[in-house]
C-alpha positions as protocol buffer text, in pm:
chain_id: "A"
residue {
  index: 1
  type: UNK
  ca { x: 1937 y: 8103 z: 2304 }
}
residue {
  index: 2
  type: UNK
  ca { x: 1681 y: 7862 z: 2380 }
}
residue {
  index: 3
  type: UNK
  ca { x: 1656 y: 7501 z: 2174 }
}
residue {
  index: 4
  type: UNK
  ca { x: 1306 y: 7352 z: 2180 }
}
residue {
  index: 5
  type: UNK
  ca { x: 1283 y: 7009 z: 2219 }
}
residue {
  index: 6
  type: UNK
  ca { x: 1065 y: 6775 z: 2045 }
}
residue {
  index: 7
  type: UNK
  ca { x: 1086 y: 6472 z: 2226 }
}
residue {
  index: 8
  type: UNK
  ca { x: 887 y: 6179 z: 2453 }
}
residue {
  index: 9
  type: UNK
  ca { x: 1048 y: 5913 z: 2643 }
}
residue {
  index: 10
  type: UNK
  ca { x: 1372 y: 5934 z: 2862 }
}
residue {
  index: 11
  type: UNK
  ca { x: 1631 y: 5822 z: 2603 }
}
residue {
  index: 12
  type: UNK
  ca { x: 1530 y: 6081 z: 2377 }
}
residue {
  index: 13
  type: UNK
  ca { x: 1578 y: 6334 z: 2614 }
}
residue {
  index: 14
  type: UNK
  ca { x: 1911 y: 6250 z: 2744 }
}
residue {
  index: 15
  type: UNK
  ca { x: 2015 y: 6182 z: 2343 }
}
residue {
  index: 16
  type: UNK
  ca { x: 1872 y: 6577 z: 2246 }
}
residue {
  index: 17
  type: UNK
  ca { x: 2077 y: 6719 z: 2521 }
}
residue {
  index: 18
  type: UNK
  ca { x: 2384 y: 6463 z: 2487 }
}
residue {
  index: 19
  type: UNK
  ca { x: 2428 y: 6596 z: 2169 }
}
residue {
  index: 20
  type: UNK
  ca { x: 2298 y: 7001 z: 2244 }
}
residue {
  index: 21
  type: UNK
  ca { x: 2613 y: 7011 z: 2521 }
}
residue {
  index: 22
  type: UNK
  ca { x: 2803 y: 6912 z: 2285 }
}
residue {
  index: 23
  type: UNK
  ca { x: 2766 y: 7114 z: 2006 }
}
residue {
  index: 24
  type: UNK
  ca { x: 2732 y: 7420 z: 2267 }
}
residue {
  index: 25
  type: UNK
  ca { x: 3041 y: 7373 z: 2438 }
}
residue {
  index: 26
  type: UNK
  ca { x: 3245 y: 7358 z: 2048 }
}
residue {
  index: 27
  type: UNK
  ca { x: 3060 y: 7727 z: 2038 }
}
residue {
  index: 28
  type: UNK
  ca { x: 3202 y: 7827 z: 2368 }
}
residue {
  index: 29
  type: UNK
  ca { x: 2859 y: 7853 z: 2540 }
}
residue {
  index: 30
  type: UNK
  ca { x: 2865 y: 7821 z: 2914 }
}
residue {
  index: 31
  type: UNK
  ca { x: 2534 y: 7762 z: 2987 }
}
residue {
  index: 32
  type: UNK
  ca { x: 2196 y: 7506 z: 2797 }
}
residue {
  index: 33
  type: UNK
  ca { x: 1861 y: 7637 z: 2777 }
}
residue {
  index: 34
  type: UNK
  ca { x: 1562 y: 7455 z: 2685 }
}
residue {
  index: 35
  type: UNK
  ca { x: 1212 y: 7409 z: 2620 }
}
residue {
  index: 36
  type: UNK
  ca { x: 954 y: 7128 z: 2615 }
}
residue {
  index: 37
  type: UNK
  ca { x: 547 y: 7129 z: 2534 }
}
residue {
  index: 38
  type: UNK
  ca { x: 336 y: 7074 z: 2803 }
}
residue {
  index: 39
  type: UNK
  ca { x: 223 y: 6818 z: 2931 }
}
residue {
  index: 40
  type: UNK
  ca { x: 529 y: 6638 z: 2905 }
}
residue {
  index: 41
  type: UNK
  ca { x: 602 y: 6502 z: 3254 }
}
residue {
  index: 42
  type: UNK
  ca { x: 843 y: 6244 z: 3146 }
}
residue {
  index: 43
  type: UNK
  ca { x: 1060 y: 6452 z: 2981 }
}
residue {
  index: 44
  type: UNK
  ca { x: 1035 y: 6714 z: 3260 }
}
residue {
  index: 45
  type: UNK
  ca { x: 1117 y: 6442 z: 3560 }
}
residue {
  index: 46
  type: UNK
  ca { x: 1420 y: 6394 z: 3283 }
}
residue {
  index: 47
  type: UNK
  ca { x: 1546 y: 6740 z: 3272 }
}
residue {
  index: 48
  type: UNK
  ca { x: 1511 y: 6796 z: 3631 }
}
residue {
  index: 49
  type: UNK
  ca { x: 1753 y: 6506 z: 3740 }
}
residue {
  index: 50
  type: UNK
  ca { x: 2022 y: 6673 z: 3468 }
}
residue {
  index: 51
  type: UNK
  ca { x: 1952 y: 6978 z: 3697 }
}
residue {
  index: 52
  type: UNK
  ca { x: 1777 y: 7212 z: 3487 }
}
residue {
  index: 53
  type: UNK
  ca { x: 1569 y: 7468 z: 3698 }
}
residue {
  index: 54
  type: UNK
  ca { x: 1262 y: 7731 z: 3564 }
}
residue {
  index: 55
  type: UNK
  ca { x: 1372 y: 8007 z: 3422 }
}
residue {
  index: 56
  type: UNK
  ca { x: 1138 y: 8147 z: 3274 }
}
residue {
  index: 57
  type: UNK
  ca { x: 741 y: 8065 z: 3241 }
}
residue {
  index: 58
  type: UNK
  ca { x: 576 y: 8065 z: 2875 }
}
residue {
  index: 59
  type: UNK
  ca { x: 195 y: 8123 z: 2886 }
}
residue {
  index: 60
  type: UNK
  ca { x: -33 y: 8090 z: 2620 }
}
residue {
  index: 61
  type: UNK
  ca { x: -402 y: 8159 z: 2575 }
}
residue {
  index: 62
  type: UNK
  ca { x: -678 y: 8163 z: 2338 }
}
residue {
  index: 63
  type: UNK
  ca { x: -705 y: 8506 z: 2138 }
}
residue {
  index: 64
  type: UNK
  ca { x: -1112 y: 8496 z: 2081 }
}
residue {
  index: 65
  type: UNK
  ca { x: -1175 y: 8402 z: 2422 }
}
residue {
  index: 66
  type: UNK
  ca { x: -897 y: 8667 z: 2569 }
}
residue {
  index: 67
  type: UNK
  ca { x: -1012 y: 8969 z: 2365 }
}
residue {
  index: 68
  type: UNK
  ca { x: -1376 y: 9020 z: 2532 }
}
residue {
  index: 69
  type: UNK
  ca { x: -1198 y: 9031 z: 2905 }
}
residue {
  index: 70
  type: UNK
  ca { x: -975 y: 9288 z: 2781 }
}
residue {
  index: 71
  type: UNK
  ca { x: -1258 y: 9505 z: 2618 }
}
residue {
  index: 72
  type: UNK
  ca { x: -1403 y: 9676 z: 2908 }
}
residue {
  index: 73
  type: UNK
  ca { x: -1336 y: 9780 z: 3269 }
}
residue {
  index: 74
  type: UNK
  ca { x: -1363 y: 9500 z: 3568 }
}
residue {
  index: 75
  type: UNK
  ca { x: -1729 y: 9348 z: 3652 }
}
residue {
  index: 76
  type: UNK
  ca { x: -1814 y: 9467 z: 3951 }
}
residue {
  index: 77
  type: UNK
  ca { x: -1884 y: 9180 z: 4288 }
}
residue {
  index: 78
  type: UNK
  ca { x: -2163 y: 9130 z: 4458 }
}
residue {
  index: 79
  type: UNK
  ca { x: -2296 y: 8881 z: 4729 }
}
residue {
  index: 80
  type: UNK
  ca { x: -2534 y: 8891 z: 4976 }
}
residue {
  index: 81
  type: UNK
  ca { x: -2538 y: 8663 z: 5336 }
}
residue {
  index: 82
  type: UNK
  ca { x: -2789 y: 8400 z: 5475 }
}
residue {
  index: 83
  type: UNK
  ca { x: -2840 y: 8290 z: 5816 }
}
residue {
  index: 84
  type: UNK
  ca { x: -2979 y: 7976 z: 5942 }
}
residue {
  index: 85
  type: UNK
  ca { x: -3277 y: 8053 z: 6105 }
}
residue {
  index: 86
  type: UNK
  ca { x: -3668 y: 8204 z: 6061 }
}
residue {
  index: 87
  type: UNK
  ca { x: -3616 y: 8440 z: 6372 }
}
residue {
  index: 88
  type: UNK
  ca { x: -3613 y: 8760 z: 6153 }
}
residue {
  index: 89
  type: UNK
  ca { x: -3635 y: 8979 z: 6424 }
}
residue {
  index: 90
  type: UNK
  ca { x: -3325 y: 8847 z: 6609 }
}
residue {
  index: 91
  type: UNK
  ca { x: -3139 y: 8877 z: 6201 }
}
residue {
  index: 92
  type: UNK
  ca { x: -3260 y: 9260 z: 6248 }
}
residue {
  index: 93
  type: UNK
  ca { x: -3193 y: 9317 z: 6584 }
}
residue {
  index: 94
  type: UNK
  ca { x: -2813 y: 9167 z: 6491 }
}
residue {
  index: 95
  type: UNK
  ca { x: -2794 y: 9399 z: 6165 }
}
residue {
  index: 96
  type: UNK
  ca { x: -2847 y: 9683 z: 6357 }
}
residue {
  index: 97
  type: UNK
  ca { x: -2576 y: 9642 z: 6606 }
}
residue {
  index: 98
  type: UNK
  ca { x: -2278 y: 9520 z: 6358 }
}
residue {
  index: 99
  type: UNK
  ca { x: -2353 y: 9666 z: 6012 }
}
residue {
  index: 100
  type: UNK
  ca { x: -2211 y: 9984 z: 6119 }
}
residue {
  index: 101
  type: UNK
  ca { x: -1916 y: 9814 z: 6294 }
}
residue {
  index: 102
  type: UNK
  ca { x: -1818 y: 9636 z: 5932 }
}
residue {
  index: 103
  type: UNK
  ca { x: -1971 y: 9905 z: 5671 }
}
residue {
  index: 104
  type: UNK
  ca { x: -1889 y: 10252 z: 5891 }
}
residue {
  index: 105
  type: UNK
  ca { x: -2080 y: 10413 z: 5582 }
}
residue {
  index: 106
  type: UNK
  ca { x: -2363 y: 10225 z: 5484 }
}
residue {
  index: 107
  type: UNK
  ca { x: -2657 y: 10361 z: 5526 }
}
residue {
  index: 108
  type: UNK
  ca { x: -2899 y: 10050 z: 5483 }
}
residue {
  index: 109
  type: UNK
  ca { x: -2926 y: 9675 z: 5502 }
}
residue {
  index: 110
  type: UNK
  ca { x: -3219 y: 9454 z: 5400 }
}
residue {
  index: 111
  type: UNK
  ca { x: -3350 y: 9130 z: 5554 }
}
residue {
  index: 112
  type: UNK
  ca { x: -3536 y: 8920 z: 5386 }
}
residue {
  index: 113
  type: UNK
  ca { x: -3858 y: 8720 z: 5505 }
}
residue {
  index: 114
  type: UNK
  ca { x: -3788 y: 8337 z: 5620 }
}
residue {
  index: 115
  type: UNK
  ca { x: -3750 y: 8125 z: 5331 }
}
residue {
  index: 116
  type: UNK
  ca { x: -3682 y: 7755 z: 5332 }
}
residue {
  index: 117
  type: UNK
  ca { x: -3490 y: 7805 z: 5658 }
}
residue {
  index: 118
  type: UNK
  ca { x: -3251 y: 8092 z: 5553 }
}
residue {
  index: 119
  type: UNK
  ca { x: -3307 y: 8456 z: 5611 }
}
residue {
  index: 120
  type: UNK
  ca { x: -3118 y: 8685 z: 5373 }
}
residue {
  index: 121
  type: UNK
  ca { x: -2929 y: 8959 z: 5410 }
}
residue {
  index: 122
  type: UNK
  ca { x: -2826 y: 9271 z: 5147 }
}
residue {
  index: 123
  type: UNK
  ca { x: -2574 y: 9538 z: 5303 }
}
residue {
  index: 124
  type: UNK
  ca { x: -2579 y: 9855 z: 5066 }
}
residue {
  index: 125
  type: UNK
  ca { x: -2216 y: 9818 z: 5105 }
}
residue {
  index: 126
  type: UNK
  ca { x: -2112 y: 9495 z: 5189 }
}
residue {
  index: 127
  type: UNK
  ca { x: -2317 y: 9377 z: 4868 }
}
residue {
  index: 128
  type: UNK
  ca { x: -1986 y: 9472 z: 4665 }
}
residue {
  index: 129
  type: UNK
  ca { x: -1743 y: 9437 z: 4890 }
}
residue {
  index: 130
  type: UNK
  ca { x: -1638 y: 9077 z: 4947 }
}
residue {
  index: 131
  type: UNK
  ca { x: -1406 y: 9143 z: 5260 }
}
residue {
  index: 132
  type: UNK
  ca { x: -1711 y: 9356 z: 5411 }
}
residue {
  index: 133
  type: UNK
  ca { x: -1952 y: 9044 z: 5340 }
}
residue {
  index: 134
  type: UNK
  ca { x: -1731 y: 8786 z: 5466 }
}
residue {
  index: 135
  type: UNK
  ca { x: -1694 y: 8978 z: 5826 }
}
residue {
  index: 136
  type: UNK
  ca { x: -2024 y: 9078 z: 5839 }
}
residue {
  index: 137
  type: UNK
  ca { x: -2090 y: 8712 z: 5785 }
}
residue {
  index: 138
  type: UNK
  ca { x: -1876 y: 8562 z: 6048 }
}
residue {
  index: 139
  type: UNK
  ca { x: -2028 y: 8867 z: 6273 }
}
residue {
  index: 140
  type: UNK
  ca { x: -2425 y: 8738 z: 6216 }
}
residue {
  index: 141
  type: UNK
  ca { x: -2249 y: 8368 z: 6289 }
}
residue {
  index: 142
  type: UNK
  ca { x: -2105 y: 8454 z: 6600 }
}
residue {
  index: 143
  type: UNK
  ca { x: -2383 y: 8625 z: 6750 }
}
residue {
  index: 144
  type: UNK
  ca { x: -2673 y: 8379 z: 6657 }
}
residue {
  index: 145
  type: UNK
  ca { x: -2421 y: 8104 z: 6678 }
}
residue {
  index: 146
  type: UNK
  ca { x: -2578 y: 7908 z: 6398 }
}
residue {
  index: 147
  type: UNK
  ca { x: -2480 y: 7873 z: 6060 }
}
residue {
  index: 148
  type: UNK
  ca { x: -2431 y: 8172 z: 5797 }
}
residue {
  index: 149
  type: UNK
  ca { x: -2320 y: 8146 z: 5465 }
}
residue {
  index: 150
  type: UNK
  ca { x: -2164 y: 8459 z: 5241 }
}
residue {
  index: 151
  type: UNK
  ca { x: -2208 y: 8364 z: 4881 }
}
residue {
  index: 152
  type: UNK
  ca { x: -2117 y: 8588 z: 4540 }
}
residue {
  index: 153
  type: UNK
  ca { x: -1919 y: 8664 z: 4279 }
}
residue {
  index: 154
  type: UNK
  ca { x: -1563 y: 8878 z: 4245 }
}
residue {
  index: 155
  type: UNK
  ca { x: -1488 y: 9130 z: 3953 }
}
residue {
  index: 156
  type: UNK
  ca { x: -1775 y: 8938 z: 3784 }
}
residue {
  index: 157
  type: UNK
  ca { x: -1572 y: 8615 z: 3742 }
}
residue {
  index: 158
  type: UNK
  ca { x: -1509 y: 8431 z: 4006 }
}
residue {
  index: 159
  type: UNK
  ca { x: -1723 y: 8254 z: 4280 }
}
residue {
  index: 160
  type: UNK
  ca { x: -1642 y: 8282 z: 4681 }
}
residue {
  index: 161
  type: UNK
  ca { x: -1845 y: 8051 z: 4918 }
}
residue {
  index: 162
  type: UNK
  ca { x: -1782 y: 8126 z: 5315 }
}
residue {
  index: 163
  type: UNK
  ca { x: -1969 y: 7886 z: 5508 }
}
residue {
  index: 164
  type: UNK
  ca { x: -1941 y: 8006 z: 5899 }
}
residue {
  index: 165
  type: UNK
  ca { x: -2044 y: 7816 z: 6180 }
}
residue {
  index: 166
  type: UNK
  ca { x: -2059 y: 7980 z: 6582 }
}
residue {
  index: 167
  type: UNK
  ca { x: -1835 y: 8267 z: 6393 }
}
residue {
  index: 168
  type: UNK
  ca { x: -1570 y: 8020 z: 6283 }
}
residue {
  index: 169
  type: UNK
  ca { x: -1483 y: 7969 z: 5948 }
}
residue {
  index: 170
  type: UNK
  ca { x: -1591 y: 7603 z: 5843 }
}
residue {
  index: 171
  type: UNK
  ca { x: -1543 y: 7577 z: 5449 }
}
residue {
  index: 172
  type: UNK
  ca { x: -1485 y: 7785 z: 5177 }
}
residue {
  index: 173
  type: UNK
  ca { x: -1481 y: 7756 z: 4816 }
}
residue {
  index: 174
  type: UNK
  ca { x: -1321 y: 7972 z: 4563 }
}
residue {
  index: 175
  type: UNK
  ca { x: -1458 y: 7854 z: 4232 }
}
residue {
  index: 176
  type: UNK
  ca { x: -1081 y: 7943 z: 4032 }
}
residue {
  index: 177
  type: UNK
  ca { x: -848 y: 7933 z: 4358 }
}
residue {
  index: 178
  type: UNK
  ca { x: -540 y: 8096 z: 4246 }
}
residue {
  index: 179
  type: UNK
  ca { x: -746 y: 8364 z: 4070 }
}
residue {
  index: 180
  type: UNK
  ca { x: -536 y: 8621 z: 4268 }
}
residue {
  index: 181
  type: UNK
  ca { x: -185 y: 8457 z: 4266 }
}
residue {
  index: 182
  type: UNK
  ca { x: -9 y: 8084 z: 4296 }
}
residue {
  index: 183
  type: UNK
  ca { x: -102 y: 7944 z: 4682 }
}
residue {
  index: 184
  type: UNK
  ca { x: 128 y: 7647 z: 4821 }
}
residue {
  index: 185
  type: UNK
  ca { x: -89 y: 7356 z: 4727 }
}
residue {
  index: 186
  type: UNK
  ca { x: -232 y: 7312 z: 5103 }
}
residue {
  index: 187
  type: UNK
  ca { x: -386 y: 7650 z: 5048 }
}
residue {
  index: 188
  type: UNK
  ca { x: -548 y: 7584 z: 4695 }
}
residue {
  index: 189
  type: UNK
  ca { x: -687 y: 7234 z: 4801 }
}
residue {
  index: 190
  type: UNK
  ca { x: -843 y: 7428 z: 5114 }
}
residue {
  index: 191
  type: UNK
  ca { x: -1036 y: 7643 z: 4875 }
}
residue {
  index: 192
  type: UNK
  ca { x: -1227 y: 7372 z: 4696 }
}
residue {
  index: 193
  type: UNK
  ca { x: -1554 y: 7316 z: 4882 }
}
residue {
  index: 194
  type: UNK
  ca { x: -1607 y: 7048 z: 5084 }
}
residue {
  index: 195
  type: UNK
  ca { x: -1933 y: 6856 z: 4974 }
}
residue {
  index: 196
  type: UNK
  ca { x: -1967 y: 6643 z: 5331 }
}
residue {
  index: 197
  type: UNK
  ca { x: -1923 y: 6959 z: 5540 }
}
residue {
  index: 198
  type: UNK
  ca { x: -2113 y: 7135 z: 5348 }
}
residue {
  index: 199
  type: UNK
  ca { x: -2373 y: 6914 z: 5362 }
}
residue {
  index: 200
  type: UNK
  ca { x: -2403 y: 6813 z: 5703 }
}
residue {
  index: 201
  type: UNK
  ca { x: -2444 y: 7212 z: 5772 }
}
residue {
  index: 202
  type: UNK
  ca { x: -2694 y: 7302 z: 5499 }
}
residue {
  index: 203
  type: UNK
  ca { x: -2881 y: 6939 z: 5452 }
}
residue {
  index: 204
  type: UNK
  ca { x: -2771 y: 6988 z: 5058 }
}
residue {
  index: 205
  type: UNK
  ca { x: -2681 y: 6602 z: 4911 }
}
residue {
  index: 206
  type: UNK
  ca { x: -2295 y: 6542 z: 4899 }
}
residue {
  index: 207
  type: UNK
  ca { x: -2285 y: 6467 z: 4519 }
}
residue {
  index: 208
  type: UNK
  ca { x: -2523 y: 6797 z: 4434 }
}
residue {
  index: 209
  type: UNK
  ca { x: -2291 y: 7010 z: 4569 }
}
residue {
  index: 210
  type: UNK
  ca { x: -1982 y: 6813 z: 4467 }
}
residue {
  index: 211
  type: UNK
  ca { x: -2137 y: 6847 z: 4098 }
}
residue {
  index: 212
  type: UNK
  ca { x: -2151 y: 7218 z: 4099 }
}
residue {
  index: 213
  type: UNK
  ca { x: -1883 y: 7333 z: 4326 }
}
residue {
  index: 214
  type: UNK
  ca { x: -1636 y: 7269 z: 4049 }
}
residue {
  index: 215
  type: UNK
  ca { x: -1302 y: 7450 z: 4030 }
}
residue {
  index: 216
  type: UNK
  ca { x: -1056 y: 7530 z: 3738 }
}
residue {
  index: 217
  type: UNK
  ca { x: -740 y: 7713 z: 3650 }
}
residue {
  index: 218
  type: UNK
  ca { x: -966 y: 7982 z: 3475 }
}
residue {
  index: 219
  type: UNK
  ca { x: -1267 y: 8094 z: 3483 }
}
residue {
  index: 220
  type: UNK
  ca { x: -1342 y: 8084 z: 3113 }
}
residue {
  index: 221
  type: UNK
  ca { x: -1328 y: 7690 z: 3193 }
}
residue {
  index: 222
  type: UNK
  ca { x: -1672 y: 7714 z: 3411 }
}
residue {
  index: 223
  type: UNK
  ca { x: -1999 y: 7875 z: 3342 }
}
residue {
  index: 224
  type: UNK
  ca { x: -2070 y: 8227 z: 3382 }
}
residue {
  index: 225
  type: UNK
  ca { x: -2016 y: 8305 z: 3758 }
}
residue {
  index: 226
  type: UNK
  ca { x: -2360 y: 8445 z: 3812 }
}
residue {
  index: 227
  type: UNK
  ca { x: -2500 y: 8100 z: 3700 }
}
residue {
  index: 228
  type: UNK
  ca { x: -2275 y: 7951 z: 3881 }
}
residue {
  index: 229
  type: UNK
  ca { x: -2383 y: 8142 z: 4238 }
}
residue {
  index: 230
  type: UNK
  ca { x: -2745 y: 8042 z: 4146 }
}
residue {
  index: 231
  type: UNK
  ca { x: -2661 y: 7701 z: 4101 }
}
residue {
  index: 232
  type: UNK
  ca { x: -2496 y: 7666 z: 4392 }
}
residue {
  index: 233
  type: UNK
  ca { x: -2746 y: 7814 z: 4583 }
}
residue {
  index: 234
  type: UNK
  ca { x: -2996 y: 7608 z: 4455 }
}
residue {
  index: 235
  type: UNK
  ca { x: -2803 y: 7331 z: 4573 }
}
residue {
  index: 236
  type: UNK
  ca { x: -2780 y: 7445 z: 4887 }
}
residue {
  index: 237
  type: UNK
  ca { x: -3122 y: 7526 z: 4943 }
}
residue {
  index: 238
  type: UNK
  ca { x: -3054 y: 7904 z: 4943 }
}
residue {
  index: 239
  type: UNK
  ca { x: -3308 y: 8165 z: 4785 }
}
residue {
  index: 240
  type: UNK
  ca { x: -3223 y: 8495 z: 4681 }
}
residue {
  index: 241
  type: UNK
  ca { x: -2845 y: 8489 z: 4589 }
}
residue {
  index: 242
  type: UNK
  ca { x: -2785 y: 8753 z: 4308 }
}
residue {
  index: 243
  type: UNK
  ca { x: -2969 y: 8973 z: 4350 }
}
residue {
  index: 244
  type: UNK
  ca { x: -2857 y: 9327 z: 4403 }
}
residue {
  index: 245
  type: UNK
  ca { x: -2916 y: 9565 z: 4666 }
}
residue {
  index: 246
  type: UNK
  ca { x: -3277 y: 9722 z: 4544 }
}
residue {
  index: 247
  type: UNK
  ca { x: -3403 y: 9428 z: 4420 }
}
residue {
  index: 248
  type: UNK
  ca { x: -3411 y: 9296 z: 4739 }
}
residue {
  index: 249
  type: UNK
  ca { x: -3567 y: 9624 z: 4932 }
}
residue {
  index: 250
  type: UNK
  ca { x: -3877 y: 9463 z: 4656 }
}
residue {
  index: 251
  type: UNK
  ca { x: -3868 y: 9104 z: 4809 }
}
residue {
  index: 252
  type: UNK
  ca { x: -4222 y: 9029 z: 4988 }
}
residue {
  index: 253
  type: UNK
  ca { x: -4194 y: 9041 z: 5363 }
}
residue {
  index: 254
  type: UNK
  ca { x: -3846 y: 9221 z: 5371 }
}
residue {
  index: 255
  type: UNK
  ca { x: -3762 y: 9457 z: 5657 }
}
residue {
  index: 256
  type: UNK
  ca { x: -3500 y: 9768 z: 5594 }
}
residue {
  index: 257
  type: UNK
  ca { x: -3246 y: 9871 z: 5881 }
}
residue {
  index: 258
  type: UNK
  ca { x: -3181 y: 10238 z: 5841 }
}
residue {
  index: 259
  type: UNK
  ca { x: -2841 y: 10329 z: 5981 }
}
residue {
  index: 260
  type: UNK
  ca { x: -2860 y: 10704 z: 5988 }
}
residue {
  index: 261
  type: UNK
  ca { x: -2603 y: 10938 z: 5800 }
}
């Protein structure tokens, strides 16, 4: 049985259990169980150095805001890429050669025209597949060894940023990092976007992007991931994130690679 305890500084914690032993041990009990509200670090740091381990974890969450994400299937993702450069041609030349390397069955990719500095690029494929759009990605950055950025949203929540630079991985941001699972805490900290970095590959402001790429334990505590992506491309100087696959084949001065069957 577990005794909840209602209690603050270190004297009252010691006290509660002092007298819980106690009373368990007259009952024959050979083991204490208890529970605090978080936070509650005090009493925790307490506990801990009377050698109390986890157990057990209690969640709890709100019911309006946890009914609507269990009302219908999973979002789909989407993203789209964006190299550093105006040399379309060389963008379309390099699509050619690697799309059907990373998406064996797509059958089309569209570039967009130069804008502000960044070329755009929508994989039928990779568009909603995150692991395709990160290695097609680092592919475009390897090969025009500039900078290329994959930027969307996954299962319609959360927001991935890969920035790549000569093919190498330079930042990345996941906008709720342990989204899929607990990471040590080197692994969390690496996915929270760094603004100097960022900056000094992009030409965004520091404190812009620092103000946007925010990160949470949920993503009900940030906006709406697809205003989210379109902030942060803003920020970055990026045009055309979010948009899906034919909407960009409608984008002025866009070229389409055919891959065949």
């Amino acid at each position: 049985m577990t005794t909840f305890l209602d209690v603050g500084s270190a004297d009252e914690v010691l006290a509660a259990v002092r007298e819980l032993a106690a009373r368990l041990r007259a009952d024959g009990a050979d083991e204490v169980r208890v529970a605090i509200d978080v936070p509650n670090d005090g009493a925790l740091a307490v506990l801990r150095r009377l050698g109390f381990t986890d157990s057990r974890h209690e969640l709890v969450a709100d019911l309006a805001a946890l009914e609507p994400l269990l009302a219908g299937d999973e979002a789909p993702s989407y993203g789209s890429v964006h190299v550093q450069t105006d040399d379309q041609v060389a963008v379309e030349k390099a699509v050619a050669r690697f799309v059907p390397r990373v998406a064996s069955h797509s059958r089309s990719t569209v570039i967009s025209a130069p804008r502000s500095g960044w070329i755009a690029v929508y994989d039928e494929v990779a568009v909603s597949e995150p692991d395709r759009l990160r290695r097609l990605a680092s592919e475009l950055s390897n090969l025009t060894g500039g900078v290329v950025i994959a930027l969307g949203a996954e299962r319609g929540e959360v927001v991935r940023l890969v920035a790549f630079d000569r093919g190498r991985i330079a930042d990345e941001y996941l906008s709720v990092p342990e989204y899929y699972g607990t990471l040590p805490p080197g692994d969390a900290i690496a996915l929270r976007a760094n603004p100097t970095l960022l900056a000094r590959l992009t030409g965004a402001q520091p404190s812009a992007i620092r103000a946007i790429a925010r990160t949470a334990d949920s993503p009900a505590e940030l906006p709406p991931a697809r205003e989210l992506v379109e902030e942060l491309a803003e920020v970055l100087g990026i045009e055309g994130a979010g948009l899906d696959f034919e909407e960009a084949r409608q984008l002025e001065g866009a070229v389409t690679v055919e891959h065949g069957a």
